[in-house]
GUTI-625637 format. One record per residue (C-alpha): chain; residue number from 1; residue in one letter; y, x, z. Coordinates in nm, 4 decimals, m for minus. Layout:
   cadena   num   residuo          y          x          z
        A   NUM         A          Y          X          Z
...
END
This chain:
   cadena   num   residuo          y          x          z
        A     1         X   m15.4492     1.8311    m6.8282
        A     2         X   m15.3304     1.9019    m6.4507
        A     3         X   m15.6420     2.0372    m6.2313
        A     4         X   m15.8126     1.7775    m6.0426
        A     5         X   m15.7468     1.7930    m5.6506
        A     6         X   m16.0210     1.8486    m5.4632
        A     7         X   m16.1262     1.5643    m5.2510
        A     8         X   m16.1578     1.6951    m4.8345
        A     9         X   m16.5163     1.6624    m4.7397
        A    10         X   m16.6091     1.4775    m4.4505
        A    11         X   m16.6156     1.6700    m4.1515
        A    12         X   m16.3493     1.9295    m4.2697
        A    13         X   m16.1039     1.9866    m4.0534
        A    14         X   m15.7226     1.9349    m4.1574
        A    15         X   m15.4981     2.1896    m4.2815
        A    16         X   m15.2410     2.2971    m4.0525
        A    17         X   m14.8671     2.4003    m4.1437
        A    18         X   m14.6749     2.7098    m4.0091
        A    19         X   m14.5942     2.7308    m3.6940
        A    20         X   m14.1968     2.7140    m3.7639
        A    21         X   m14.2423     2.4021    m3.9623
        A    22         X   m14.4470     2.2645    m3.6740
        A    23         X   m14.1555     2.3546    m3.4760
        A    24         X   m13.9446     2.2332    m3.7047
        A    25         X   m14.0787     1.9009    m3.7257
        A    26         X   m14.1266     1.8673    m3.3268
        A    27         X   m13.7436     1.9810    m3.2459
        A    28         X   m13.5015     1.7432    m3.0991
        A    29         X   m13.1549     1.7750    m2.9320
        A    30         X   m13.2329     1.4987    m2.6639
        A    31         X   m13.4926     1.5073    m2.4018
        A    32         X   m13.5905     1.1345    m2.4074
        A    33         X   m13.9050     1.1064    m2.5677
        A    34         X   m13.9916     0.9541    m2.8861
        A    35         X   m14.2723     0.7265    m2.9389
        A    36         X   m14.3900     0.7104    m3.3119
        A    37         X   m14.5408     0.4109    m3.4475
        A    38         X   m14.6995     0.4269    m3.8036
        A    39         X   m14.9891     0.2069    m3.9848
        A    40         X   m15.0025     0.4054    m4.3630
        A    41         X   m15.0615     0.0825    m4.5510
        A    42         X   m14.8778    m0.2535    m4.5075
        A    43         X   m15.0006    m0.5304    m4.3001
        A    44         X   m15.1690    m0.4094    m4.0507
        A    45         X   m14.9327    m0.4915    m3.7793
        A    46         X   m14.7294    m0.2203    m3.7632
        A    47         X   m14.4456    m0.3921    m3.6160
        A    48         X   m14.5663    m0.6697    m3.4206
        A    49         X   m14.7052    m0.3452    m3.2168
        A    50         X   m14.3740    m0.1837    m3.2386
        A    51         X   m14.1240    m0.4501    m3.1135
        A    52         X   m14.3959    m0.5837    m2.8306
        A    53         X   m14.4876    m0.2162    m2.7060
        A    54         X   m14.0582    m0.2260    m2.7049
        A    55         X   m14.0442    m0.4993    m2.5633
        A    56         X   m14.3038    m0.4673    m2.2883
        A    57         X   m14.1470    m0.1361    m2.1766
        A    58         X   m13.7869    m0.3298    m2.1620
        A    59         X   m13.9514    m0.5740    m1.9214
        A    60         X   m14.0751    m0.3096    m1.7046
        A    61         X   m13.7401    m0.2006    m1.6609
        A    62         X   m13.6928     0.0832    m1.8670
        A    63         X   m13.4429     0.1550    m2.0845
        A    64         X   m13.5577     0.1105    m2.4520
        A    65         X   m13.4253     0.2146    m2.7900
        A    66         X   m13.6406     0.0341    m3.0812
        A    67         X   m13.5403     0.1947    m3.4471
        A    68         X   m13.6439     0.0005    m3.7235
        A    69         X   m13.6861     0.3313    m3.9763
        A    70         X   m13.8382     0.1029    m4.2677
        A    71         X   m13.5172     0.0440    m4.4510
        A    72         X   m13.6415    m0.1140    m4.7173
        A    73         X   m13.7365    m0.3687    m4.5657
        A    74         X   m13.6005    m0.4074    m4.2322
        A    75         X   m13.7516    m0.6581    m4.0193
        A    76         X   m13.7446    m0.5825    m3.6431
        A    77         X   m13.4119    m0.7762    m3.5519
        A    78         X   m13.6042    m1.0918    m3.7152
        A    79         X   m13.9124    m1.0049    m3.4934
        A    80         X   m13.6869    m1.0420    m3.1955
        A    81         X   m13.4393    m1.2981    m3.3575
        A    82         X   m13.1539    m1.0717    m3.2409
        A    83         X   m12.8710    m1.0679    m3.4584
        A    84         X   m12.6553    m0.7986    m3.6792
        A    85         X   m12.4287    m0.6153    m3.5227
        A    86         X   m12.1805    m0.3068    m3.5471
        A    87         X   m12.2637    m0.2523    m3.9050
        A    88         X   m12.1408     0.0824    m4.0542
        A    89         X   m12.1627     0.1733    m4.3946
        A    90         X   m12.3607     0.5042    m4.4872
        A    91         X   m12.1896     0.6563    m4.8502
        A    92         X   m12.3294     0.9533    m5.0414
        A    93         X   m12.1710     1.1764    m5.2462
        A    94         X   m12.2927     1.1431    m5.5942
        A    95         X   m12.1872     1.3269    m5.9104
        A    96         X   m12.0302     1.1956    m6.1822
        A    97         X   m12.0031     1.4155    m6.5061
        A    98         X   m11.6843     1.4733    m6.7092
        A    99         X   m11.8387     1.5046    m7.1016
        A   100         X   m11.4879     1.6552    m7.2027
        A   101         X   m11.5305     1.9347    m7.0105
        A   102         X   m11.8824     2.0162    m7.0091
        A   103         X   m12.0115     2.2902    m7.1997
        A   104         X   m12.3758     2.2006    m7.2371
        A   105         X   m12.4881     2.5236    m7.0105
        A   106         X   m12.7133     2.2948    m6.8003
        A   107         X   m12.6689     2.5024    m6.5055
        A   108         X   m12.6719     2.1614    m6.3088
        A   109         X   m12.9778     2.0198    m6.4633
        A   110         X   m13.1498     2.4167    m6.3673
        A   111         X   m12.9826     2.3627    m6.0300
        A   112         X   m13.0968     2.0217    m5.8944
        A   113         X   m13.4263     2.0392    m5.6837
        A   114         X   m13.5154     1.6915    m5.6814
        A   115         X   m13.4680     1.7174    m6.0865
        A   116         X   m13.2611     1.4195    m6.0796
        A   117         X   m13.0421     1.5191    m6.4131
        A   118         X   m13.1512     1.4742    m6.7541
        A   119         X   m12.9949     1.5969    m7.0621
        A   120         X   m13.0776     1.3664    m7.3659
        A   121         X   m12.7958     1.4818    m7.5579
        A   122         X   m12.5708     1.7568    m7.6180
        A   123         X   m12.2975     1.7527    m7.3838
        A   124         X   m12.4528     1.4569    m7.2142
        A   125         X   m12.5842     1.4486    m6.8121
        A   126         X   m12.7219     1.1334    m6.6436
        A   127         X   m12.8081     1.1001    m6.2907
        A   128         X   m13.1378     0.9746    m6.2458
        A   129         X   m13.3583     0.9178    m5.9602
        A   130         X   m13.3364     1.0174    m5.5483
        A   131         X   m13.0163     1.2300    m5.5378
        A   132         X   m13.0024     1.4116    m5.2210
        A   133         X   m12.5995     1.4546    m5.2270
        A   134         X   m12.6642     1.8086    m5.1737
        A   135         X   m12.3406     1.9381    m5.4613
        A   136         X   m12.5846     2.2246    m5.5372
        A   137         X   m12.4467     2.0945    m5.9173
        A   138         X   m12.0770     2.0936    m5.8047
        A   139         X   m12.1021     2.4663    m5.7318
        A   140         X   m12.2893     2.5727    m5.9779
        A   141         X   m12.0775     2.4496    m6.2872
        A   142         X   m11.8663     2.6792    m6.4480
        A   143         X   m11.6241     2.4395    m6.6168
        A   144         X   m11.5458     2.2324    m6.3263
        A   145         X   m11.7072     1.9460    m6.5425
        A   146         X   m11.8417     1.7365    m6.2056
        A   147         X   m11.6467     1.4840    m5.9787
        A   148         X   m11.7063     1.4250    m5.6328
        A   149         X   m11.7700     1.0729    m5.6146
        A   150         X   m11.8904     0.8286    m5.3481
        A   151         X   m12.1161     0.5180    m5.3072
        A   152         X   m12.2849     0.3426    m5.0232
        A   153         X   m12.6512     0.3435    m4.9793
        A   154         X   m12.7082     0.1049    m4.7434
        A   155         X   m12.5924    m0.0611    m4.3827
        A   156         X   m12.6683     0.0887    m4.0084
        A   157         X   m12.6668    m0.1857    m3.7001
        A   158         X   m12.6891    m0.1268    m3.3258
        A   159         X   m12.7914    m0.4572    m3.1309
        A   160         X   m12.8805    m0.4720    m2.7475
        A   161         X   m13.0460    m0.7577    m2.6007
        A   162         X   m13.0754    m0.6679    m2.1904
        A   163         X   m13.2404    m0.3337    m2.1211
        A   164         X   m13.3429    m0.2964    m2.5472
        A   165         X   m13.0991    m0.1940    m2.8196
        A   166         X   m13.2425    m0.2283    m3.1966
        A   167         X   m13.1077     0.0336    m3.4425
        A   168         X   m13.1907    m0.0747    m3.7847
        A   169         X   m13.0840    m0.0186    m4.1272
        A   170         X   m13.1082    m0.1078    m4.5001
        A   171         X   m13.1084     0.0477    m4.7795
        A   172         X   m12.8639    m0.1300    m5.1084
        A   173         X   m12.9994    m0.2880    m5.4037
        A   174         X   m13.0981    m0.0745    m5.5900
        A   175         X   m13.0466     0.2840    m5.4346
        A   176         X   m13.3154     0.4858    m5.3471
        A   177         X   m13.2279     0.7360    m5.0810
        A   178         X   m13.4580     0.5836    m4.8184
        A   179         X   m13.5394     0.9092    m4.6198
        A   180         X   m13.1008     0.9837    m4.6007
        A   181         X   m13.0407     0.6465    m4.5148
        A   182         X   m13.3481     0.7530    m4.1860
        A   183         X   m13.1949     1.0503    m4.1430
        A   184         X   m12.8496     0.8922    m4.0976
        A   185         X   m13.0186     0.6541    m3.8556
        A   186         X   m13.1978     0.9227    m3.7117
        A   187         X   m12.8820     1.0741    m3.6024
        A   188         X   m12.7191     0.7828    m3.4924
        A   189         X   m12.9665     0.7160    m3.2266
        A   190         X   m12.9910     1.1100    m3.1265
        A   191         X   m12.6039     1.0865    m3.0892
        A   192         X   m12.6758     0.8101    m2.7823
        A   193         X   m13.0393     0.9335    m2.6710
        A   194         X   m12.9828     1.0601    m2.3682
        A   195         X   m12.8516     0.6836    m2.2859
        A   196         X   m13.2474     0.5551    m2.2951
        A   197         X   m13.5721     0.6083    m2.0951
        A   198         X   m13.7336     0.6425    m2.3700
        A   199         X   m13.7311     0.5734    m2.7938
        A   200         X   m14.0176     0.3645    m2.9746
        A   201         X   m13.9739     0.4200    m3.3925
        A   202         X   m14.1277     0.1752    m3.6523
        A   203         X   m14.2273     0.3839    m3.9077
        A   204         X   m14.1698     0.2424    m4.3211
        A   205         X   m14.5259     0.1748    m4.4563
        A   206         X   m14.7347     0.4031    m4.6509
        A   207         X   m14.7295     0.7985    m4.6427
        A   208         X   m14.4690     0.9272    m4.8117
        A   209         X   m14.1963     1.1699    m4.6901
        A   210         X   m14.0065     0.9278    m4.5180
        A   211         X   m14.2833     0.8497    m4.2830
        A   212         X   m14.2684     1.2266    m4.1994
        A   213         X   m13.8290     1.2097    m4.1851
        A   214         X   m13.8695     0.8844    m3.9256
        A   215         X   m14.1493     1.0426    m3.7462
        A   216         X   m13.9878     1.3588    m3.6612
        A   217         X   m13.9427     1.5091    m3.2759
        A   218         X   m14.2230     1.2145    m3.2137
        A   219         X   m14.3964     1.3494    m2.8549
        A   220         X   m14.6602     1.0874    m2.9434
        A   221         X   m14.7950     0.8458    m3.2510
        A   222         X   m14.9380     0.4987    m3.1812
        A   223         X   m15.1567     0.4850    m3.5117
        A   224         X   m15.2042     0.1223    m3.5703
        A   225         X   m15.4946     0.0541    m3.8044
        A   226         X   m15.7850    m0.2368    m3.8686
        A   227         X   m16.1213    m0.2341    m3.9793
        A   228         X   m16.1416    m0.2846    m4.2956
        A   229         X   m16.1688    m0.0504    m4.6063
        A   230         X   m15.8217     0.0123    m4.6949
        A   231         X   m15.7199     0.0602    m4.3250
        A   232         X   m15.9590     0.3357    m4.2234
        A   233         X   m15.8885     0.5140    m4.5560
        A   234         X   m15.5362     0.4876    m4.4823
        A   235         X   m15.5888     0.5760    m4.1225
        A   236         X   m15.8077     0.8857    m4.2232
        A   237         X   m15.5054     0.9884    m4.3887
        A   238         X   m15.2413     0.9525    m4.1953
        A   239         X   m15.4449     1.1060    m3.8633
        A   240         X   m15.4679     1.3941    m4.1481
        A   241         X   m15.1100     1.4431    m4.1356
        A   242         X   m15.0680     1.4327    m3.7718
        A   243         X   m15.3128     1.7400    m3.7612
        A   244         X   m15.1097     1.9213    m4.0026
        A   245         X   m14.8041     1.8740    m3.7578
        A   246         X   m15.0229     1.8998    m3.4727
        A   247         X   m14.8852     1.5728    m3.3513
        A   248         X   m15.0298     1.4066    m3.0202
        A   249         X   m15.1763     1.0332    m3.1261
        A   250         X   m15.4132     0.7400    m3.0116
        A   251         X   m15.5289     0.4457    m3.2318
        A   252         X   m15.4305     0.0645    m3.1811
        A   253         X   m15.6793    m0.1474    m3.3436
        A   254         X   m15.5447    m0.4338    m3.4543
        A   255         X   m15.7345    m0.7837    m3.5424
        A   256         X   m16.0818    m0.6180    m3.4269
        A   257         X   m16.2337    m0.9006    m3.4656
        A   258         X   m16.1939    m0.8542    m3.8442
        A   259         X   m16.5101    m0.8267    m4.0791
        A   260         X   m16.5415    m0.4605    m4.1866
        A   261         X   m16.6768    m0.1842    m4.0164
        A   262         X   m16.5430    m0.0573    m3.6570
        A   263         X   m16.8239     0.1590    m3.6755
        A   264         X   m16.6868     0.3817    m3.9266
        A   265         X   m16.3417     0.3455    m3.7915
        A   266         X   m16.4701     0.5338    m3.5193
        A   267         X   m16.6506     0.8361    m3.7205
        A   268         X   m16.3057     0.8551    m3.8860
        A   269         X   m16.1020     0.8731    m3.5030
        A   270         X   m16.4327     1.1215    m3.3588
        A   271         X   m16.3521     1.3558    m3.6699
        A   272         X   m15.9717     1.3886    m3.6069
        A   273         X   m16.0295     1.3967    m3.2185
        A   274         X   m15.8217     1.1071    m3.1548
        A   275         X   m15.8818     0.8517    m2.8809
        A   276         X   m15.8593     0.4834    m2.9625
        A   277         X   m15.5950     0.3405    m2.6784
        A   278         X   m15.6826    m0.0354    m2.6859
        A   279         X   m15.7306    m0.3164    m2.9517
        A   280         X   m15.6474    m0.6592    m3.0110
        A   281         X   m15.8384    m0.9659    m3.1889
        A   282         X   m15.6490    m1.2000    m3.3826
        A   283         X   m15.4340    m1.4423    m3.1704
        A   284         X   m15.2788    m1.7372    m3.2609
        A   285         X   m15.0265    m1.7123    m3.0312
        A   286         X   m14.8891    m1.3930    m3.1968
        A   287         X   m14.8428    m1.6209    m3.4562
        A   288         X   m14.6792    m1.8541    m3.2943
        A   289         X   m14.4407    m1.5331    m3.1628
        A   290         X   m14.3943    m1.4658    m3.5174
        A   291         X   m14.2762    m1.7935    m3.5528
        A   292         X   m14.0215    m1.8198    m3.3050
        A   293         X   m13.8704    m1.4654    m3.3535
        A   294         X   m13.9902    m1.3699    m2.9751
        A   295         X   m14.2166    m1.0837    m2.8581
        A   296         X   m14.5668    m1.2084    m2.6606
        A   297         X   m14.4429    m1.0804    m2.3355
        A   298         X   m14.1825    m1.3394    m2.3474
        A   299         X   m14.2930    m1.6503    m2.5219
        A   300         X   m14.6854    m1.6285    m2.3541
        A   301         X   m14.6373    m1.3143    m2.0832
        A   302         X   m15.0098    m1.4436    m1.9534
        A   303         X   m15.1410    m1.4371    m2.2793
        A   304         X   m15.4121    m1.1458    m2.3730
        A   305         X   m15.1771    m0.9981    m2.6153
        A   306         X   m14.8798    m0.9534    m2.3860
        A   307         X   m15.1503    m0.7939    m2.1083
        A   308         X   m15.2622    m0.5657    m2.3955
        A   309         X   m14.9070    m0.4204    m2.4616
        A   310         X   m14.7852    m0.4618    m2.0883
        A   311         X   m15.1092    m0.2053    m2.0319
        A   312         X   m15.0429     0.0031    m2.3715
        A   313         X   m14.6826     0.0396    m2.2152
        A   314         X   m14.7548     0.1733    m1.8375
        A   315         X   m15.0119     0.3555    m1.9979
        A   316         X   m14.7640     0.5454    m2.2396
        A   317         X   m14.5091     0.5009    m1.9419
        A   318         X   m14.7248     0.6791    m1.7056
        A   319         X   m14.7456     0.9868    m1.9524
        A   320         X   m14.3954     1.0295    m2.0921
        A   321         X   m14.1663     0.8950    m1.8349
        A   322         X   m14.0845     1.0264    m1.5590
END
């Protein structure tokens, strides 16, 4: 029976990594600065904030790069009711095994770190699971019993609409190589930063590794949460692994107006030291937004919505840019 983990008691202050994998995770090749924004669980708004914070900063003139890093289930070009453009196909090298030559040593199965090879038979390898494409199995083997093969994992698209350019991407059917298809994204918009003022990220839900591969060289995170149970347990979380990366944040509390308790929200944002930037109540307007594929600033720029985000962008604005 594995150990039980021990549960952090309230109060206790996050564990922090190394400082070369803080360094690690906060290194970028660009100077334009990168603007996380991440929710842990789904629902919470998450990208309504993202593509009207985008937006908002577009409209104050700045040039804006909005990438949609939830490949699974991409969603900011509807937001925006932009369309697809300048696809390019991301392929992955993936093994395939020759039976005739292999000699059952199992040197690849030893060799693969994500353990994505599984012997059920003598002779017999099948790929299984998240491979990385990383041909530690092509060097290993002895009997040159491994192709290099190829297959695409999913679609890239660059779209600009005035002074903001989406970069989205999705993942095939069926793969399941979300954090390379972000990292390929990643470095499609790093090849072109230095074009933009500055670069806003919608994080994938949840906090699993690819929240930390989209969320890399982020100089700040918009944590977008509301106030009910599962989103202050999720944002209790997630503000846990910004500590660990020692990552600059602020909370956006989204439908306020929820029933739940705001009160504990804010024991939870006191106890990671992390200011709450503004909130919102639920709007039927950002409904209607929703509706029409347009952000709040432009369908109902007087509304309280679009003043919230025109403020949560000069705000950001007024820190990052120059």
């Amino acid at each position: 029976m594995l150990p039980r983990r021990k549960r952090r008691k309230r109060g206790q202050v996050s564990r922090v990594f190394r400082p070369e994998v803080i360094r690690w995770f906060h290194a970028t090749p660009f100077a334009t600065p990168v603007i996380g924004v991440a929710g842990g669980k789904g629902g919470v708004g998450k990208t309504a904030v993202a593509v009207n914070l985008a937006s908002s900063l577009a409209a104050a003139g700045h040039r804006t790069a909005l990438v949609d890093c939830d490949v699974e289930a991409s969603d900011v070009a509807v937001f925006l009711g932009l369309p697809l453009r300048e696809g390019v196909q991301v392929r992955v090298v993936q093994p395939e095994f020759l039976p005739e030559k292999c000699t059952d040593c199992q040197a690849c199965v030893q060799a693969c770190r994500r353990h994505c090879l599984l012997r059920p038979a003598e002779g017999t390898i099948l790929l299984m699971g998240e491979c990385s494409g990383c041909e530690a199995c092509f060097l290993v083997c002895p009997a040159e019993a491994i192709h290099r093969g190829q297959r695409t994992m999913g679609t890239l698209w660059t779209t600009t609409a005035g002074r903001l350019t989406v970069f989205s991407g999705a993942l095939e059917a069926g793969a399941k190589e979300s954090a390379l298809l972000i990292h390929a994204l990643r470095q499609r918009v790093a090849a072109v930063a230095e074009q933009f003022d500055v670069i806003i990220v919608d994080t994938p839900s949840g906090l699993r590794h690819t929240v930390i591969e989209a969320l890399k060289g982020s100089a700040h995170v918009l944590v977008v949460t509301e106030p009910t149970w599962p989103g202050i347990h999720d944002l209790d979380r997630l503000l846990s692994l910004l500590d660990m990366f020692a990552v600059r944040r602020s909370i956006f509390i989204n439908r306020v107006d929820l029933p739940g308790s705001i009160q504990e929200l804010k024991e939870v944002a006191d106890r990671h030291a992390t200011p709450i930037e503004t909130g919102l109540r639920m709007d039927d307007q950002l409904m209607e937004c929703s509706r029409n594929c347009a952000p709040a600033v432009q369908l109902f720029p007087q509304s309280l919505a679009a003043r919230t985000f025109t403020g949560l962008a000069r705000n950001l604005a007024g820190e990052y840019l120059p």
